[in-house]
C-alpha positions in Angstrom: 0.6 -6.9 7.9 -3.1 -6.0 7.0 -3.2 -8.3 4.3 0.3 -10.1 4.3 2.3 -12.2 6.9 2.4 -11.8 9.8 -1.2 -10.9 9.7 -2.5 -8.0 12.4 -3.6 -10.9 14.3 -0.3 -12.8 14.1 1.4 -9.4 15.5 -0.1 -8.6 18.0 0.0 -12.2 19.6 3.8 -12.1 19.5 3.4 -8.5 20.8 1.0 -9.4 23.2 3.4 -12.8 24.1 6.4 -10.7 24.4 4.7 -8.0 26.4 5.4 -4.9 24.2 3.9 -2.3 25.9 4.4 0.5 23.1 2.9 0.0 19.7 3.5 2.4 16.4 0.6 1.3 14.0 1.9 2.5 10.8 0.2 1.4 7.5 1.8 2.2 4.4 -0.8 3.9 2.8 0.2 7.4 2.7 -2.8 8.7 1.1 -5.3 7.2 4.0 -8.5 6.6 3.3 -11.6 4.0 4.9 -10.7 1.0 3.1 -7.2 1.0 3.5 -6.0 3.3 6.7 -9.2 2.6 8.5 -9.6 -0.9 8.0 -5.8 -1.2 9.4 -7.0 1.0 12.7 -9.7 -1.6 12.8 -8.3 -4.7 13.0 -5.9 -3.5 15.6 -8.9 -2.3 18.2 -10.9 -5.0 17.0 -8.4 -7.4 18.4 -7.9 -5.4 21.5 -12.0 -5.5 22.5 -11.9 -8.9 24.1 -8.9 -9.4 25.9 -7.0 -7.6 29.2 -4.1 -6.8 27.3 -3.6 -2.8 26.3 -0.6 -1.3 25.3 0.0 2.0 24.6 -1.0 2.8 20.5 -0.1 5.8 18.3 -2.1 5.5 14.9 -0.1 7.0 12.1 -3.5 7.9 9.9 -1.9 9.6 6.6 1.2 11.6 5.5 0.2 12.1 1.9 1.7 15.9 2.4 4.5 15.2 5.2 7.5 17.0 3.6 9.9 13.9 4.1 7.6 11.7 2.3 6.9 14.2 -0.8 11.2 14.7 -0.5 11.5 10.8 -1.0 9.2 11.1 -3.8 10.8 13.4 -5.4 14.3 12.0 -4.9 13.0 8.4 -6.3 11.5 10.5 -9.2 14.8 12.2 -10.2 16.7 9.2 -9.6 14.2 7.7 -12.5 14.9 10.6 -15.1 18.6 10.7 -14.3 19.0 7.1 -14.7 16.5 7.0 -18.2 16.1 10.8 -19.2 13.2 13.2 -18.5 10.5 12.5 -20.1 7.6 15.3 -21.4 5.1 13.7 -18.7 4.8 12.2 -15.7 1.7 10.2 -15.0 1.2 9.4 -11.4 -0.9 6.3 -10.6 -2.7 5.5 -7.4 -4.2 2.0 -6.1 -8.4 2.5 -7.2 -11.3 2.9 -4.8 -14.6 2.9 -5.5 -16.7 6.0 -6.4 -18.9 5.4 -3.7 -16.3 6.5 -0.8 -15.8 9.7 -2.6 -19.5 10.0 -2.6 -19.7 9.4 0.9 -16.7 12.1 1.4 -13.8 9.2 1.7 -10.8 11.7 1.2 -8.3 9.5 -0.7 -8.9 10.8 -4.0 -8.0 14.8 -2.6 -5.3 13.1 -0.9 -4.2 11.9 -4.4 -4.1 14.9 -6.1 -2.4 16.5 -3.2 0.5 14.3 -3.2 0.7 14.6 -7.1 0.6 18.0 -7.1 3.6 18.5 -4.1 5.5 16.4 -5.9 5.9 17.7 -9.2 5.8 22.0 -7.5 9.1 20.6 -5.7 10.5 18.7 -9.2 
């Protein structure tokens, strides 16, 4: 929804319409970080300044370690090398982010290794 369709703003109209009263913001960036988790949180509360409408939010704001999401990985891994052999590497490869947010302490890139690293203790 951040940057597909139905936009944020498309969303929470119908939400808004329909009168939903309990949102789950959930952005499917597990490893969050400014540009991406942040940006989602955002738009959501940005929309919300200027009218009388507030439902309930949770903000789901990472799970780059949550057990269930490091399982999946690791099922959808083994899945790979039982279906076209193990190979002597795995290269993990994560969307890029500018320098500058790791600079400024932007912890996507820790999150990163983190996940990489859970992932292939439990393979």
């Amino acid at each position: 929804m951040r940057y597909g369709s139905p936009s944020i703003k498309e969303a929470m109209d119908i939400f808004k319409k329909e009168k939903i009263s309990k949102i789950l913001v959930f952005p499917l960036y597990p490893q969050a970080g400014s540009p991406t988790t942040s940006s989602t949180f955002d738009a959501v509360t940005d929309y919300l300044r200027n009218i009388s409408w507030m439902p309930d939010l949770r903000f789901v704001s990472g799970y780059h370690d949550h057990n269930a999401y490091i399982s999946a990985l690791v099922r959808s891994v083994n899945n790979s090398f039982n279906e076209h052999g193990r190979p002597d590497k795995l290269i993990f490869s994560f969307h890029g982010m500018p320098y500058r947010y790791l600079e400024k302490g932007d912890p996507y890139y820790c999150f990163c290794h983190k996940t990489a690293r859970l992932t292939g203790e439990k393979n």
